[in-house]
C-alpha positions as a printed Julia matrix, in Angstrom:
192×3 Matrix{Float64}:
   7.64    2.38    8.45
  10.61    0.27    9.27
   8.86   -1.14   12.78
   5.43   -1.93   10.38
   7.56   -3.78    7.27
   9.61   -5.61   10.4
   6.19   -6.87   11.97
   5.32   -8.68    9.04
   6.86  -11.44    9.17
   5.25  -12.41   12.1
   2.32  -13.85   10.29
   4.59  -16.22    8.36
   4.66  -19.42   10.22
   4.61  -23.17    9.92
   1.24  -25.07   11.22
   2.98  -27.71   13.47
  -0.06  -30.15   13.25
  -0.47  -29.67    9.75
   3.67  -30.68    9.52
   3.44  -33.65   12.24
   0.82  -34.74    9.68
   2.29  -33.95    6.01
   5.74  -33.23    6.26
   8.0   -30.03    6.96
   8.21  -29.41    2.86
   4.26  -29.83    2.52
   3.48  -27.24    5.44
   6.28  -24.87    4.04
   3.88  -25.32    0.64
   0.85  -25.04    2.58
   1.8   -21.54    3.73
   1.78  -20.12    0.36
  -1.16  -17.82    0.79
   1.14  -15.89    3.59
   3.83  -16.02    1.76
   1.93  -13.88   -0.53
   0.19  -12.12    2.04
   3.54  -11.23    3.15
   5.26   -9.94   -0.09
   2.71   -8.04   -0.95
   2.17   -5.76    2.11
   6.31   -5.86    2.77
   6.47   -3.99   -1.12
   3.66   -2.09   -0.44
   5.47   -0.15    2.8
   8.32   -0.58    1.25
   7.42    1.62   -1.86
   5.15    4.13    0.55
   8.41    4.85    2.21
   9.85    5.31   -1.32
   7.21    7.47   -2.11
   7.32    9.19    1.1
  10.75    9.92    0.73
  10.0    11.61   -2.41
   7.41   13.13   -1.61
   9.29   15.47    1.28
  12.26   15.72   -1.21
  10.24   18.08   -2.79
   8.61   19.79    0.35
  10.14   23.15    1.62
   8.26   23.46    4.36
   5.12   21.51    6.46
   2.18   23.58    7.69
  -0.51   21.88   10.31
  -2.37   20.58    7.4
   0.04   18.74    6.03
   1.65   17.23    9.55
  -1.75   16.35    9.63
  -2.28   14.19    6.42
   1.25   13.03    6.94
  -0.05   11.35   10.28
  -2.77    9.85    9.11
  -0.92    8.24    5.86
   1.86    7.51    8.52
  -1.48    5.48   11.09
  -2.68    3.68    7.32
   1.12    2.38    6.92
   1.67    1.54   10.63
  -1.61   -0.79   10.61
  -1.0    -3.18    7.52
   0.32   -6.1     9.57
  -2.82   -6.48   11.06
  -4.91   -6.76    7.87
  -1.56   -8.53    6.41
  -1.88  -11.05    9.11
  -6.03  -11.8     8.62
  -5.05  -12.23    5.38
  -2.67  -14.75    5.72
  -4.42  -16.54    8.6
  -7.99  -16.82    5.82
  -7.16  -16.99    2.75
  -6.14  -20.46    2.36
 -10.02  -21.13    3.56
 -10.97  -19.69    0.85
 -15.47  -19.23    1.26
 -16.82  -15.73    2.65
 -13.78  -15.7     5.56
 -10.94  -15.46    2.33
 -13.36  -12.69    0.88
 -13.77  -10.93    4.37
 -10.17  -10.71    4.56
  -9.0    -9.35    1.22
 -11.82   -6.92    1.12
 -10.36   -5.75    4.9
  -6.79   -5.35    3.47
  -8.39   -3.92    0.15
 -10.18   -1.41    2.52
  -7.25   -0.05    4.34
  -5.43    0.44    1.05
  -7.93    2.93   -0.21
  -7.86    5.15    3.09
  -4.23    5.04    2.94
  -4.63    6.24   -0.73
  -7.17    8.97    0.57
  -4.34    9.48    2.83
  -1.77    9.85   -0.36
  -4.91   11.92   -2.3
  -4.96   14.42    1.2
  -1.22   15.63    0.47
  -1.41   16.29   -3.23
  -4.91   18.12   -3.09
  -3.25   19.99    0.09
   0.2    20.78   -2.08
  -2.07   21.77   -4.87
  -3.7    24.15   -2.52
  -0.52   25.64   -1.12
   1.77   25.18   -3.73
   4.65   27.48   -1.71
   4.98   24.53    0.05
   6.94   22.78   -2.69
  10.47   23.98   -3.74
  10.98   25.14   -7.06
  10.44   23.59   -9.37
   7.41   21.72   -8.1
   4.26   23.27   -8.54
   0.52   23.85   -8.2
   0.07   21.66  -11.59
   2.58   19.19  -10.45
   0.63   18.73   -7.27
  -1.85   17.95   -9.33
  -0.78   14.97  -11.78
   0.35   13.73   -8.64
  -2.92   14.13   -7.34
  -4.27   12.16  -10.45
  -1.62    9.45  -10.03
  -3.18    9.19   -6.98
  -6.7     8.94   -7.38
  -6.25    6.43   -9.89
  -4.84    4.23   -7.32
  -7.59    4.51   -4.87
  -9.86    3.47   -7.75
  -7.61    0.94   -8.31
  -7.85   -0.14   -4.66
 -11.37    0.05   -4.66
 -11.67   -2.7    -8.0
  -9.51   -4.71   -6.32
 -11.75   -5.04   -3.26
 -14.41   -5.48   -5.04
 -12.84   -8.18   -7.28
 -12.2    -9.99   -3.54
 -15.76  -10.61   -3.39
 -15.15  -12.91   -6.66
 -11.65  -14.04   -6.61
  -9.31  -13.21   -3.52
  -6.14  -14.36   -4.81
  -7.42  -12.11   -8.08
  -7.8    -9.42   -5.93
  -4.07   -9.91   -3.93
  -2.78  -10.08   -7.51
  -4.36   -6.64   -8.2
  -2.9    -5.5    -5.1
   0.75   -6.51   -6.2
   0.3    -4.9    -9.41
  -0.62   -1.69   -7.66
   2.44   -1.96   -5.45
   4.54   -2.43   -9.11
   3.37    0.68  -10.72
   3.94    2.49   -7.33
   7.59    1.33   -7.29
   8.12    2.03  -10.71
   6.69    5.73  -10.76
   8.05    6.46   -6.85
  10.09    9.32   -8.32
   6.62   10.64   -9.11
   5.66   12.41  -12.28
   7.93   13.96  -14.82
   8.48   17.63  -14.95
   7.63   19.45  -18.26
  10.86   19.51  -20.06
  12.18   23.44  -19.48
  12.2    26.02  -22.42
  15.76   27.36  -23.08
């Protein structure tokens, strides 16, 4: 996760022609939509490895299964620089490319959410996989936190197809409630 958030910033960069014509200061402004491009996708790894980490806080043990799903959340997180970097290289166009782009990034959010969804239904499943006092029905709001993100996800890709920036916005919020509810869910308060 930390080689993926590093990569990032490799699709921030100044347009030289665009600043031999306007100015340094008016091609740092032009690159806004990377900028953007750029802060979102850095908070989004940045809270999955939050949310990794507390995921396997509360993990006793990892059966094939759940190497498995790990892996392929781990392949979801690894590849975000490239849909990071269309973003930031077409959204400025705006038109069908801006849309393309988003909707790509959108995309590979939700199958890193199926990714997410994969554990939970898994730790559901196999509950003994979670030290006490994690559960079967903890596995399962988390599952539900979950899902509601990949919906999420999915609105937002579909909002692309109208409003891109809309859509990145969506995105950001997304990463926001993920930060702010990394701990995961609550456990029921216990009787005395």
């Amino acid at each position: 996760m930390a080689i993926a958030i590093t990569l990032l910033i490799l699709n921030v960069h100044i347009d030289t022609g665009y600043a031999s014509t306007h100015g340094l200061l008016r091609a740092l402004n032009h690159e806004w939509p990377a900028y953007l491009a750029y802060i979102t996708a850095f908070l989004t790894i940045a809270i999955m490895w939050l949310n990794h980490h507390a995921l396997f806080d509360k993990i006793t043990q990892v059966d094939k299964s759940l190497a498995w799903t790990n892996l392929a959340l781990l392949l979801t997180i690894s590849v975000l620089p490239f849909p990071t970097s269309v973003v930031a290289q077409y959204i400025r166009a705006g038109g069908t490319d801006a849309k393309v782009a988003v909707s790509f990034y959108g995309l590979l959010s939700m199958v890193n959410g199926f990714a997410w969804l994969g554990s939970w239904v898994h730790l559901a499943r196999y509950p003994e996989l979670l030290q006490p006092p994690y559960d079967a029905a903890y596995a399962r709001r988390e599952r539900r936190r979950t899902a509601l993100g990949v919906a999420t996800y999915g609105v937002a890709t579909a909002v692309a197809w109208l409003a891109p920036i809309v859509a990145l916005l969506l995105f950001l919020a997304m990463a926001i409630f993920y930060a702010v509810t990394s701990s995961g869910s609550r456990l029921p308060a216990t009787e005395p």
